[in-house]
C-alpha positions, -999 to +999 in steps of 0.1 A: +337+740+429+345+710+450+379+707+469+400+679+464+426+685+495+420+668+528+427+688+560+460+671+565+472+677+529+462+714+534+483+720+564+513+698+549+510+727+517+506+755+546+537+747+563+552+746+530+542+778+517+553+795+545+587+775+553+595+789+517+584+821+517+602+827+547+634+815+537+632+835+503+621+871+524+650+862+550+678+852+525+694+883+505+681+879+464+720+876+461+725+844+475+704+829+448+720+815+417+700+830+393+664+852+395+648+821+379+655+804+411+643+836+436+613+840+413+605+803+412+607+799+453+580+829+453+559+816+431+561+776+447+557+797+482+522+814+470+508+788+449+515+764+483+496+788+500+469+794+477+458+757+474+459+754+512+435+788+519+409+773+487+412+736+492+416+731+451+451+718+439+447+718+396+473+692+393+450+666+418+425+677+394+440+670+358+448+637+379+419+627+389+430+625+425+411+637+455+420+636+496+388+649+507+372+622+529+333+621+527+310+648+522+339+673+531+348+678+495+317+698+483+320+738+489+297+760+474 
């Protein structure tokens, strides 16, 4: 599959992943409105994470967009 996140986009999703994640593990489950929302942080958090570690973001990919620069965006 070929990636279609550039290195800075990667680290920007990183950062992310891990800001939220963070803040969901250090804030009690009570101080959430609702589960949907302490469920939904997780989920944003790992799926933030995930496209950082593979490089691949599906919704680039349904858009046709890609911030790979060069030859960068093949992996095997």
């Amino acid at each position: 599959m070929k990636s279609n996140l550039g290195l800075q986009d990667r680290l920007v999703r990183a950062a992310i992943g891990v800001l939220v994640l963070a803040g969901v593990l250090i804030t009690p489950a009570t101080n959430f409105t609702a589960p949907v929302v302490y469920y939904g942080a997780i989920v944003i958090g790992v799926m933030a994470l995930m496209n950082s570690l593979t490089g691949l973001c599906v919704i680039f990919r349904l858009l046709g967009m890609n911030t790979c620069s060069g030859k960068a965006g093949n992996m095997s």
